[in-house]
C-alpha positions in Angstrom: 16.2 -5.5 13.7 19.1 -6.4 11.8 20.7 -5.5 8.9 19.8 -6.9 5.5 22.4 -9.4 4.0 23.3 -9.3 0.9 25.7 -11.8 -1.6 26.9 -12.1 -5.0 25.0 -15.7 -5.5 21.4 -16.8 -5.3 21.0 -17.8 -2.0 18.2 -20.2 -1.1 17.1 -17.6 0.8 16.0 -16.1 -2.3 15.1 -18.7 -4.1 12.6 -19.7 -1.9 11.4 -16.3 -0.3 12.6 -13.6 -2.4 11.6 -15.0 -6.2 8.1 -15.9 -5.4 7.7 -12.4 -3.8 8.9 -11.0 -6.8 6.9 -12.7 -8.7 3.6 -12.0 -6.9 4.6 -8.5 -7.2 5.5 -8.5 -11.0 2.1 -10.1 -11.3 0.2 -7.9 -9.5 2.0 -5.0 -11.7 1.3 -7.1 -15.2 -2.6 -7.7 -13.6 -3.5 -3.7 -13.1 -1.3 -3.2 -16.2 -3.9 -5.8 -18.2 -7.5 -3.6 -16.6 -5.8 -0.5 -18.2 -4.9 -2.6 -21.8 -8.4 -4.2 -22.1 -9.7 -1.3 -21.9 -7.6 0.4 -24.6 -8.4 -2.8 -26.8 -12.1 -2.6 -26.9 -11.1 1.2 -27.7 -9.1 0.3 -30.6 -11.0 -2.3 -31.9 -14.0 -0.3 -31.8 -12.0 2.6 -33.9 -11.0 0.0 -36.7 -14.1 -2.0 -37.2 -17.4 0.1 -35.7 -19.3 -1.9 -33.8 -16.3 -4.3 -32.5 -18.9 -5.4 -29.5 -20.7 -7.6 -31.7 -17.6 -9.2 -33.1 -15.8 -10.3 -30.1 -17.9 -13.9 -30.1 -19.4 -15.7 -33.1 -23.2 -15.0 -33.7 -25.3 -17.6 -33.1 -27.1 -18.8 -36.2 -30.6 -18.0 -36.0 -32.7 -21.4 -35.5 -35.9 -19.9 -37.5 -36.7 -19.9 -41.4 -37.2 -16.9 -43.0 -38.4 -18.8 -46.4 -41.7 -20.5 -45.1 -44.7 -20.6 -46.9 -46.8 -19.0 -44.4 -50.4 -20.0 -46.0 -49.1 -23.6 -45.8 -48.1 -22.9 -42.1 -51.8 -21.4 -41.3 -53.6 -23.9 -42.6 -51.5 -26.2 -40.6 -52.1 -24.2 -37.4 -55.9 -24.2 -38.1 -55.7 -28.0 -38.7 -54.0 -28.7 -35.4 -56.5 -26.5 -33.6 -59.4 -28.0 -35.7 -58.2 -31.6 -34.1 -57.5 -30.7 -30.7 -60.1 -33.1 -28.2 -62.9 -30.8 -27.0 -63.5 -30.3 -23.8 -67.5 -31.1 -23.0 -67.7 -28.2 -19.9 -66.1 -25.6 -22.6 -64.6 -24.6 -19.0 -60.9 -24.5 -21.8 -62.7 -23.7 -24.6 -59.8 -21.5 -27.1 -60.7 -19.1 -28.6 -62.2 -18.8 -32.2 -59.5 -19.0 -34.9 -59.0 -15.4 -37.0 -57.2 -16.5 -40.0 -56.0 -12.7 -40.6 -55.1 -12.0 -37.4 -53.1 -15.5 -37.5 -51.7 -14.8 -40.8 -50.4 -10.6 -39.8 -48.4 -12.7 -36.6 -47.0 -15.3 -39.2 -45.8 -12.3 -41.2 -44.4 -10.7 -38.1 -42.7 -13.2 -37.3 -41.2 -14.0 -40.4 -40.0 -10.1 -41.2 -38.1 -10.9 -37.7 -36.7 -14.1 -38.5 -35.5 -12.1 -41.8 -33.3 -9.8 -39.9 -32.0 -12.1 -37.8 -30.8 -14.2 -40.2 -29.4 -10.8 -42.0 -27.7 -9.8 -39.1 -26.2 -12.9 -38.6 -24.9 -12.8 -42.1 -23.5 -9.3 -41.6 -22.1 -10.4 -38.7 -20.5 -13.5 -40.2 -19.2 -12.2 -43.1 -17.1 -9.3 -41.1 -15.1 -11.5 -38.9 -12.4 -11.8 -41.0 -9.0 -13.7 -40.1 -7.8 -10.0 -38.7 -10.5 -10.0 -36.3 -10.2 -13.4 -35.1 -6.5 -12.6 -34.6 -7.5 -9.0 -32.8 -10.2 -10.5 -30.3 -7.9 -13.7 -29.7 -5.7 -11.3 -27.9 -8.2 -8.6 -26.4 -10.0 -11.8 -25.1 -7.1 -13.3 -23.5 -5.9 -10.3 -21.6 -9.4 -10.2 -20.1 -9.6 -13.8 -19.1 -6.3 -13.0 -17.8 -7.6 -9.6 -15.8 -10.4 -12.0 -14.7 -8.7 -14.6 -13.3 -6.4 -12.6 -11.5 -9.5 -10.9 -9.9 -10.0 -13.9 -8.3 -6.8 -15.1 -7.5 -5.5 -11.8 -5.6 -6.8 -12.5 -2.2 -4.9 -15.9 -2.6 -1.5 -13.6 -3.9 -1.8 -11.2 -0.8 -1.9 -14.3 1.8 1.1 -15.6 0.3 2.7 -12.9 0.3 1.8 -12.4 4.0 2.8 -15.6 4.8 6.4 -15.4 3.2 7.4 -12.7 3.6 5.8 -12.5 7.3 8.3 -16.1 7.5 11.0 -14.2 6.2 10.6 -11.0 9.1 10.8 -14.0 11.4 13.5 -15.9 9.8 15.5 -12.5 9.8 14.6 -11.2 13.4 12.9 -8.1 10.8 10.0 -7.5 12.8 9.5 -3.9 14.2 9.8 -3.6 17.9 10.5 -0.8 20.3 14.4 -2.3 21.0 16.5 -4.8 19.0 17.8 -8.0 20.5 20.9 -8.1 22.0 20.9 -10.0 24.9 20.3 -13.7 25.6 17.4 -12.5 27.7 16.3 -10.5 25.0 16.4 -13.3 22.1 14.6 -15.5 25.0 11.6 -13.3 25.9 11.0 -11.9 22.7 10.8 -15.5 20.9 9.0 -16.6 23.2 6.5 -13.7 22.7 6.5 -14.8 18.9 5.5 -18.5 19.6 2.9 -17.7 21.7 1.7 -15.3 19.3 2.6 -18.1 15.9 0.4 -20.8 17.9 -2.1 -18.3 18.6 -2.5 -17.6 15.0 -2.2 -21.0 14.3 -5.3 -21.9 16.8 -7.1 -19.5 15.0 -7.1 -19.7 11.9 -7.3 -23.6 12.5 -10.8 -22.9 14.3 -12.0 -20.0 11.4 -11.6 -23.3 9.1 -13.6 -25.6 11.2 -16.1 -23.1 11.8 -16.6 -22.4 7.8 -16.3 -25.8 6.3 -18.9 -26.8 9.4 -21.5 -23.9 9.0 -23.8 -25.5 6.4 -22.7 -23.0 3.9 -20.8 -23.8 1.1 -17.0 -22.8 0.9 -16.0 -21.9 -2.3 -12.4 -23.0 -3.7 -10.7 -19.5 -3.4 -11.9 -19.2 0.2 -10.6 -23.0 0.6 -7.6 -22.4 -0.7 -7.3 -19.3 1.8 -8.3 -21.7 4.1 -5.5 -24.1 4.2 -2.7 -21.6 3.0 -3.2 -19.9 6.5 -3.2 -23.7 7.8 0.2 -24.4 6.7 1.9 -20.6 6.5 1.3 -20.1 10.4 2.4 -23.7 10.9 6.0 -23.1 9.1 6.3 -19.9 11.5 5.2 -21.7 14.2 8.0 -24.4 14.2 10.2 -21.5 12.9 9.6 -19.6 16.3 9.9 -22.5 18.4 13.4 -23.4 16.9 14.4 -19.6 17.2 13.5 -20.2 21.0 15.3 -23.5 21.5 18.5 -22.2 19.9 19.8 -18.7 20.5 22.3 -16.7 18.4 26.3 -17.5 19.2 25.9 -13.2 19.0 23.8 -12.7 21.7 25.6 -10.9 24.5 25.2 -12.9 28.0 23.0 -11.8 30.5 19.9 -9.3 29.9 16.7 -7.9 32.1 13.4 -9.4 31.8 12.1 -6.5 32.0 14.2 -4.7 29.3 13.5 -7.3 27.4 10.1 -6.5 26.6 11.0 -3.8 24.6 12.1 -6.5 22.4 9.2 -8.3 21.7 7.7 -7.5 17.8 4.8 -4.9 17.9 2.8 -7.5 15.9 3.3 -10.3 18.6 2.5 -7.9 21.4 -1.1 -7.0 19.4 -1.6 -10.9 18.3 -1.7 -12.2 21.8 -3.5 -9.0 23.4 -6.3 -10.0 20.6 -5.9 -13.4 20.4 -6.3 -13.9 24.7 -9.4 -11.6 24.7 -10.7 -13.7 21.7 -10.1 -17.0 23.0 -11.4 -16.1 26.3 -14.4 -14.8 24.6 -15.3 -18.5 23.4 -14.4 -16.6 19.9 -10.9 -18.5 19.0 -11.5 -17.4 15.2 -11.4 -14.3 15.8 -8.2 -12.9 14.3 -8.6 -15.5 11.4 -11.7 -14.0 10.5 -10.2 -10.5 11.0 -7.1 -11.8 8.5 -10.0 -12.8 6.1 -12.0 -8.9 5.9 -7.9 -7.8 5.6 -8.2 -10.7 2.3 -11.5 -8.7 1.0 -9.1 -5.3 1.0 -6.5 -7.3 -1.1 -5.9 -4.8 -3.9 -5.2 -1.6 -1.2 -2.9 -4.1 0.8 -1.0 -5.7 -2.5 -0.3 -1.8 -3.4 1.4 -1.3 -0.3 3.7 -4.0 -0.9 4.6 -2.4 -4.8 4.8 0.5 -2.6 7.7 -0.7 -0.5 9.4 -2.3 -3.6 9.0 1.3 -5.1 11.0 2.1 -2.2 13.6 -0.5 -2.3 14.1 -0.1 -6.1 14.3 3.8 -5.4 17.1 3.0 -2.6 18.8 1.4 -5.4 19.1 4.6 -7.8 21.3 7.3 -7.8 18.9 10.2 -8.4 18.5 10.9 -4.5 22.6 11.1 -4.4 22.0 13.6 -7.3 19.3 15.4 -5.9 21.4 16.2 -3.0 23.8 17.7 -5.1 21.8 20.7 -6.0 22.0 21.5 -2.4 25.8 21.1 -2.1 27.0 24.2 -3.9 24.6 26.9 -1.5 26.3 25.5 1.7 23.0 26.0 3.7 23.0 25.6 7.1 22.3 22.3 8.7 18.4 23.9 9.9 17.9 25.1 6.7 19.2 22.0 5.1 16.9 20.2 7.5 13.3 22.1 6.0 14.8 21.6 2.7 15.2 17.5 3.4 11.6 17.5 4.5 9.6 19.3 2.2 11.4 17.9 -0.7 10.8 14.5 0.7 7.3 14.6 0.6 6.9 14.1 -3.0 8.6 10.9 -3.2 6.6 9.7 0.1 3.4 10.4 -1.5 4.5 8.1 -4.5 5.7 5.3 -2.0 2.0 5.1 0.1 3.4 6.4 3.3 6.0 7.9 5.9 7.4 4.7 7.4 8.4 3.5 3.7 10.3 6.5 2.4 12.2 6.4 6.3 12.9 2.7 5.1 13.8 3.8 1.6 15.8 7.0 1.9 16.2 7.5 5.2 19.8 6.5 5.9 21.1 8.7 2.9 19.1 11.3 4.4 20.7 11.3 7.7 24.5 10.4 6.2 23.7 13.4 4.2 22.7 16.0 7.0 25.7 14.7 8.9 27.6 15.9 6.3 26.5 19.5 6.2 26.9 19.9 9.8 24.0 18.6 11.2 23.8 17.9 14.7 23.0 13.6 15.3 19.6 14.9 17.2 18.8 17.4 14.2 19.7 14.7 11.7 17.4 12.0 13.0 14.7 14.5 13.8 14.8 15.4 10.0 15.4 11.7 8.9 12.0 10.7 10.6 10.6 13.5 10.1 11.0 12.9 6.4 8.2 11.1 5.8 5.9 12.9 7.6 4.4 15.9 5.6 3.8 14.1 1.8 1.1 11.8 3.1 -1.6 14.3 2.7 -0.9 14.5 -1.3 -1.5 13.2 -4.0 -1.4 10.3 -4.4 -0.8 8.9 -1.4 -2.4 5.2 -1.2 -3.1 6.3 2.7 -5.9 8.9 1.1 -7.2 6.7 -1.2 -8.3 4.1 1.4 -10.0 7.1 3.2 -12.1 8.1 0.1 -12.8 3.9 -0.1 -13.9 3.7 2.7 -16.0 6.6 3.7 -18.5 7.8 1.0 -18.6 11.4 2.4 -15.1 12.4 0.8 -13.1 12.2 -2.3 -9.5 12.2 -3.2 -10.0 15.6 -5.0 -11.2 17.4 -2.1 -8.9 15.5 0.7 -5.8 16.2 -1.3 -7.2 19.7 -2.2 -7.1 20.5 1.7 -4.0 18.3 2.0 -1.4 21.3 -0.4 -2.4 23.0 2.8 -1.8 21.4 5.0 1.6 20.4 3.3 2.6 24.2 3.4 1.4 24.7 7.1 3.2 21.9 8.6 6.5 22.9 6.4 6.6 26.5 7.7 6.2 25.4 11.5 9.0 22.8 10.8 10.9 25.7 9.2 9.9 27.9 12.1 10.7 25.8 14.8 13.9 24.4 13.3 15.2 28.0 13.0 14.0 28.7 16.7 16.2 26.4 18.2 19.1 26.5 16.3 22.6 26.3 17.6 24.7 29.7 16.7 23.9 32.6 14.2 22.0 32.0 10.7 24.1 32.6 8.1 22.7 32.9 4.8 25.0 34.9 2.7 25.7 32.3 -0.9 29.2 31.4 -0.8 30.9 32.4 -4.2 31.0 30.4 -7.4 27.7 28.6 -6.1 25.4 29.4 -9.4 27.7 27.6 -11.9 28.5 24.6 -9.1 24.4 24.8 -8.8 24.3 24.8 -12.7 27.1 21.7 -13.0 24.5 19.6 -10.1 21.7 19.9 -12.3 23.3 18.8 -15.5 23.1 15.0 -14.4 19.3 15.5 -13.7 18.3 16.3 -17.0 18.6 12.6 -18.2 16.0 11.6 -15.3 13.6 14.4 -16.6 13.7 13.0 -19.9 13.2 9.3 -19.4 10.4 9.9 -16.5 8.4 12.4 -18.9 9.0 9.3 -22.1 7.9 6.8 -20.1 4.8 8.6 -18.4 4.1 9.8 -22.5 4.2 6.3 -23.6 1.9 5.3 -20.7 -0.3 8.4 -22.0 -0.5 7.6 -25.3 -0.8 4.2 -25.4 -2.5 3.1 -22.3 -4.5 6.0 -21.7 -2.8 5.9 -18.2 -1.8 9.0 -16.0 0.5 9.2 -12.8 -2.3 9.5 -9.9 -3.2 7.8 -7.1 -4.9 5.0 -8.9 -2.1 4.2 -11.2 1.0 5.0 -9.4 1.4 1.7 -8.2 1.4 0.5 -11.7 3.8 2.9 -12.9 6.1 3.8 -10.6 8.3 -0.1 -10.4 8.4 0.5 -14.5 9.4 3.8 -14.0 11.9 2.7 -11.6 12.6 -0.2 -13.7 13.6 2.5 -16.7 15.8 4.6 -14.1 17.4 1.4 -13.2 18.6 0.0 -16.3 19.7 3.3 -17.7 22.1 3.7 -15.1 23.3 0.5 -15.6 23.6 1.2 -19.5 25.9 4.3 -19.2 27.5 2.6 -15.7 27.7 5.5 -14.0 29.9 4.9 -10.9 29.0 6.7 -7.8 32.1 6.4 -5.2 31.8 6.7 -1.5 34.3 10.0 -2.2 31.8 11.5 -4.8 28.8 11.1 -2.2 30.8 13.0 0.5 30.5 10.4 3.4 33.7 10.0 4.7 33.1 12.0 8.1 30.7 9.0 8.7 32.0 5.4 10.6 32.8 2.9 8.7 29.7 0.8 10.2 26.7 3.5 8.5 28.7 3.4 5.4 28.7 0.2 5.2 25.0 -0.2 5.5 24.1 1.7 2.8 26.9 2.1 0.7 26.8 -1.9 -0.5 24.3 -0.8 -2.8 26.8 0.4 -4.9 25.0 1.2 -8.1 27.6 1.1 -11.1 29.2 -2.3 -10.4 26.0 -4.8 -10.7 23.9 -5.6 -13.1 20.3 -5.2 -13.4 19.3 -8.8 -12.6 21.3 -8.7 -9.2 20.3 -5.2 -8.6 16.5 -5.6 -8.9 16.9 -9.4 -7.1 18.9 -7.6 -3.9 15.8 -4.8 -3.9 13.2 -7.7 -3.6 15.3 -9.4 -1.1 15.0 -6.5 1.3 11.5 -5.8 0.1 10.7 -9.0 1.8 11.7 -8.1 4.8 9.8 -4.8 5.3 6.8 -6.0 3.6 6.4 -8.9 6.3 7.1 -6.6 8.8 4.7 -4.2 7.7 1.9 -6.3 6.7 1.9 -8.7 9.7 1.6 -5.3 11.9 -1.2 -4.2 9.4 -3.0 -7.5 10.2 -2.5 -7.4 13.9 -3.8 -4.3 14.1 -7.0 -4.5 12.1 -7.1 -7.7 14.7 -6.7 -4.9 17.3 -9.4 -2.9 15.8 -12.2 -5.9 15.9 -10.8 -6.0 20.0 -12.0 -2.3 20.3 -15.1 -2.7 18.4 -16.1 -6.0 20.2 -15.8 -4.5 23.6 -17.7 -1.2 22.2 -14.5 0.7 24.0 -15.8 3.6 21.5 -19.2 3.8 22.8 -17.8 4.9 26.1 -17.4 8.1 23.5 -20.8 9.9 23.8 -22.4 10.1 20.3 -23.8 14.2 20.9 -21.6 16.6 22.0 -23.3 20.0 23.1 -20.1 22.0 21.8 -18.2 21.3 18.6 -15.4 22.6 20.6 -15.7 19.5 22.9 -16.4 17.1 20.2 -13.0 17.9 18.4 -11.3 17.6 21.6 -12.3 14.6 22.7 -11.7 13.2 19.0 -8.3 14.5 18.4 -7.2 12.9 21.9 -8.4 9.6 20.6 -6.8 9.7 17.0 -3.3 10.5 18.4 -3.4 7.4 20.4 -4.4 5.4 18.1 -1.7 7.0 15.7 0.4 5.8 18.7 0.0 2.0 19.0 -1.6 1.1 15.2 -0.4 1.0 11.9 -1.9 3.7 9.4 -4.0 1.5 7.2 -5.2 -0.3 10.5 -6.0 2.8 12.0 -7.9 3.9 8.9 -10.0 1.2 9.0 -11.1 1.8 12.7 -12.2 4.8 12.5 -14.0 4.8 9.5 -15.9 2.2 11.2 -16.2 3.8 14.9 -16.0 7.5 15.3 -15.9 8.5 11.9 -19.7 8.8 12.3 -19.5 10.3 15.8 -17.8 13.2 14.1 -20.2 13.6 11.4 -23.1 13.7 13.6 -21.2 16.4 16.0 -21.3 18.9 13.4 -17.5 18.4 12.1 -17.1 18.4 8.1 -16.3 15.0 7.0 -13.2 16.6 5.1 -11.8 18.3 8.4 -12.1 15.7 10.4 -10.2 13.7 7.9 -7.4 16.0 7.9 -7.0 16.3 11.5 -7.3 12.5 11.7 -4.2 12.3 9.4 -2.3 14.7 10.9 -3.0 13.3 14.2 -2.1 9.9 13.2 1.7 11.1 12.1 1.7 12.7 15.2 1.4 9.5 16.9 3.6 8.2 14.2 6.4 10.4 16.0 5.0 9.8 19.9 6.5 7.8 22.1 6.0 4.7 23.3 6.0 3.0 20.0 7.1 6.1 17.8 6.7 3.9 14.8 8.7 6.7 12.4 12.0 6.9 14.9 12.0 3.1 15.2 12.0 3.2 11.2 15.0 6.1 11.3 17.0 3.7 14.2 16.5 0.5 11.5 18.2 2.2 8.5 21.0 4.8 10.7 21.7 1.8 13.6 21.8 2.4 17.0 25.5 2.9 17.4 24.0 6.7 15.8 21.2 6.9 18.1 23.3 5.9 21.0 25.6 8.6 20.3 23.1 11.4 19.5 21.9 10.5 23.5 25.7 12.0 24.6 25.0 15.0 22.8 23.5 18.4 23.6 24.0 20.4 26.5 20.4 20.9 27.6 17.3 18.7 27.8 15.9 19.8 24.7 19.0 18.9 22.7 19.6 15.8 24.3 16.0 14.7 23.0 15.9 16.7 20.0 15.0 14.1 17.7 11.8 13.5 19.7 11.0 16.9 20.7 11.3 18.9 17.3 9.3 16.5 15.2 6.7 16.3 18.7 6.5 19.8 18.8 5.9 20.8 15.1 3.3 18.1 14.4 1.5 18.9 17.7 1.1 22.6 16.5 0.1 21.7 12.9 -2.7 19.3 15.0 -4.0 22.3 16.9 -3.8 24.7 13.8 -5.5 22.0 11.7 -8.2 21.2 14.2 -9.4 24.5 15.6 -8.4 26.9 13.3 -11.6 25.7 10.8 -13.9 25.6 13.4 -13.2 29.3 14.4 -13.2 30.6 10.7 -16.8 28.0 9.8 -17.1 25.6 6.8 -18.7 28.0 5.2 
């Protein structure tokens, strides 16, 4: 995948695919932004004039009289009823006339008329030009909240569609290998128009199919309709160009079969899908699987705010400075390594997930284990690794689609059991790293370190005091706290704050200051362009959204291909091959931990989240297994298969942001086998422990 370009001007590049991401994602900010600010207007209103809910429209002015002369309007009744025809069967005769009873309901009725009309006056006379003013607003945001409601499965398809064009457009998309032969560019283009005219068929047919069912299509799902229409169209002529014409960079030459490798994971899964589909007689099938992803919008329009959380976070210095505490105690590269880790699992439960914060943070992470030491296999094991242990807290977005989607947990109780299993899976990282360490562990502090330690966190203290002000002001006036259902709110303004303080004070960060020299010139290069002191805001937070575009297409249009997957494995009933009653627990957990690491392997998370909540979720439940436990093992086991080979989505992540000149050159190193494939092993074997400890351990012990 190559590297993200970057220039001084506005590109059309960005005018055309970065701008209208950014503004999809600054709308989807100012949307949940405008649920949380309605909400605190019908508060305030209802604080300065009591009983606000009857002044946000104006009353309707009653339509009765409460003045009549209700003797006149009896003896009116009993004169209409005195000529009505008779009927000579008296099958309809009415009933005799009771003047009192008559008279008591005129009454009645009047007294009611009477408050009406003095409720309406009440009413009236209280909306006052302040009110008008107040509910003009309050009303406004919530015709805004409302219509962006139903406009936000039309915002995520766009933003599939460009930024999915713009993976394509930049050869972004995740695959096991990049391109670097003709052969490779060849076969794996050629993989991506098969796959773009799949997509294109289908979604094509899903049309046809809706607009021809008898039922009508309303104008949202119209729109849909024809955005996936023309979107798959652009990347279909797109791809077909890219296979036509063939970088002037590609080296000559190339293996077919090597080439493989360098087909995107999304184009492998779109034609798997799309071939069993079409030979199915079912050629809407991934079109109606991209339209249940539409029906998930909100949980998939977080995780692109969550990536631009992570671009925006790239962009700051506070990782840099956070480093710096380290600096001064000299650790060891091992221990440096379990420090990187579990430190880096708060930030990845703020960013939705482990492949973002690798994308995010990941090169400064490896750049900065290089530094202290660190063998290349150690630093890439930690750099991929780095993502791996926050996703089980609070508030990852990975959790809260589990507690969506299965009614038999919470967030409270899954991130109550995920502190746990945060702690277990650092100590057998720390145990494991110290294990097979490379010469004696020296931990005596070097001298001088508590006043350098002191002089690190001095810069800090600014960062503290504008992330607790702005989470106040978010208190106080918004009524909003940082959790898992706000954090995607928060965080970009948070960021946002960070961003622009920097640039106030222009604190210039030089590649000296950051310690990177030992590095080639290549690595520092691809992450030291960011340089933070030197641009301004605008071109800072327009170069984020840039790259955000990137990763967001990748991600997504593997998201989508998987969930496609997903429908495969249902269709075929490959999971009731899995026998729904196990005689042992023992078996049961087995049998289910075997299958969530290989779907960890070869789907996305939030794909993978989706499938089993709708296949063996329930097979788990009905063995005996505690819905909590098995969700705990099921995430641990999917970052296992995160880390497993053959797609090993986390290393592919590490390669994309450290290059593979690095990983190349970590393959000459060591001088036995588990050094030489450290970066696999040590991540393999840590997360493979934490699985057994995670999955046995509870049912030895009991639930109760």
């Amino acid at each position: 995948m190559e590297q993200t370009v970057r220039v001084g001007h506005r590109t059309a590049y960005e005018w055309l695919a970065a701008l209208p991401a950014f503004v999809v994602l600054v709308f989807v900010v100012i949307l949940n932004t405008s649920h949380t600010m309605h909400a605190q207007l019908l508060q305030l209103g209802e604080g300065i004039w009591e009983g606000y809910f009857t002044l946000r429209h104006d009353p309707v002015t009653p339509d009765c009289n409460p003045n009549i002369d209700v003797e006149f309007e009896l003896n009116k009744i009993i004169q209409q009823r005195a000529a009505a025809p008779q009927d000579d069967f008296d099958l309809f005769e009415p009933d005799p006339i009771n003047p009192a009873l008559m008279r008591q309901s005129l009454l009645a009725a009047q007294d009611q008329c009477r408050i009406k009309v003095e409720q309406f006056e009440a009413t009236d006379g209280r909306i006052t030009p302040a009110v008008k003013l107040f509910r003009t607003v309050e009303l406004g945001v919530a015709r805004f909240g409302e219509m962006g409601l139903s406009a936000q499965r039309i915002m995520l398809a766009v933003l599939v569609l460009i930024c999915g064009l713009t993976a394509l457009f930049r050869r972004h998309h995740i695959a096991l290998r990049p391109m670097i032969t003709v052969m490779d560019y060849r076969v794996a283009s050629g993989a991506q128009l098969i796959a773009a005219t799949i997509l294109f068929y289908s979604v094509y047919s899903f049309k046809n199919v809706a607009f021809s069912a008898g039922i009508a299509v309303t104008t949202e799902h119209g729109i849909l309709h024809w955005l996936w229409i023309g979107g798959f169209g652009v990347i279909l002529l797109l791809s077909l160009f890219q296979f036509i014409f063939v970088p002037k960079t590609a080296k000559p030459g190339g293996s077919f079969l090597k080439a493989q490798l360098a087909v995107p994971l999304y184009a492998t899964m779109c034609i798997i899908s799309g071939t069993y589909f079409i030979s199915a007689g079912h050629s809407a099938g991934i079109g109606i699987y991209l339209n249940q992803m539409m029906e998930l919008s909100q949980l998939f329009l977080n995780v692109g705010l969550y990536v631009w959380i992570g671009m925006l976070l790239k962009r700051t210095e506070l990782a840099g400075k956070v480093f710096n505490i380290f600096r001064p105690f000299k650790l060891p590269p091992e221990m440096l390594a379990v420090a990187v880790v579990a430190l880096a699992a708060i930030p990845t439960a703020y960013t939705g997930g482990s492949g973002i914060f690798v994308i995010a943070v990941g090169g400064l992470i490896y750049a900065e284990m290089r530094r202290a030491g660190a063998r290349r296999q150690l630093a890439l094991a930690a750099t991929a690794m780095s993502g791996s242990l926050g996703v089980v807290l609070r508030p990852c977005l990975l959790v809260v689609i589990v507690a969506a989607l299965n009614n038999e947990v919470t967030t409270d109780q899954l991130f109550g059991w995920g502190v746990k299993v945060f702690f277990l899976t650092t100590a057998l990282f720390a145990m494991m790293a110290l294990i097979t360490r490379q010469g004696p562990l020296r931990l005596d502090p070097p001298e001088n370190v508590w006043p350098e330690f002191k002089a690190a966190l001095k810069p800090l203290f600014p960062y503290v005091i504008l992330v607790g002000v702005t989470l106040v002001v978010y208190a106080l006036l918004l009524n909003a706290y940082l959790d898992e259902f706000s954090a995607p709110i928060i965080l970009p303004v948070l960021l946002l704050v960070i961003l622009i303080y920097e640039r106030l004070t222009q604190e210039k960060t030089s590649r000296e200051n950051l310690n990177i020299d030992y590095l080639e010139k290549r690595l520092v290069d691809s992450w030291d362009d960011v340089r933070k002191g030197n641009d301004s805001i605008e071109k800072t937070i327009r170069e984020a959204t840039t790259e955000t575009t990137g990763h967001i297409g990748a991600l997504l249009m593997l998201m989508g291909m998987s969930i496609s997957i997903g429908g495969v494995i249902e269709r075929v009933e490959l999971m009731s091959m899995v026998p729904t009653e196990f005689g042992s627990i023992w078996v049961a957990m087995t049998l289910l931990v075997a299958i969530l690491v290989v779907i960890g392997m070869i789907m996305d998370p939030y794909g993978a989240v989706i499938l089993v909540s709708a296949t063996i979720a329930t097979i788990a439940y009905d063995s005996g297994i505690d819905p909590v436990h098995f969700w705990m093992v099921t995430l641990v086991a999917f970052e296992l298969g995160y880390l497993s080979p053959p797609v090993a989505l986390n290393h592919l992540l590490t390669r994309q942001v450290v290059g593979e000149e690095e990983v190349r050159l970590s393959a000459l190193e060591g001088h036995n086998f588990w050094y030489r494939h450290e970066r696999i092993l040590l991540p393999l074997v840590t997360m493979g422990l934490a699985l057994l400890v995670v999955a046995y351990v509870p049912l030895m012990i009991g639930y109760d």
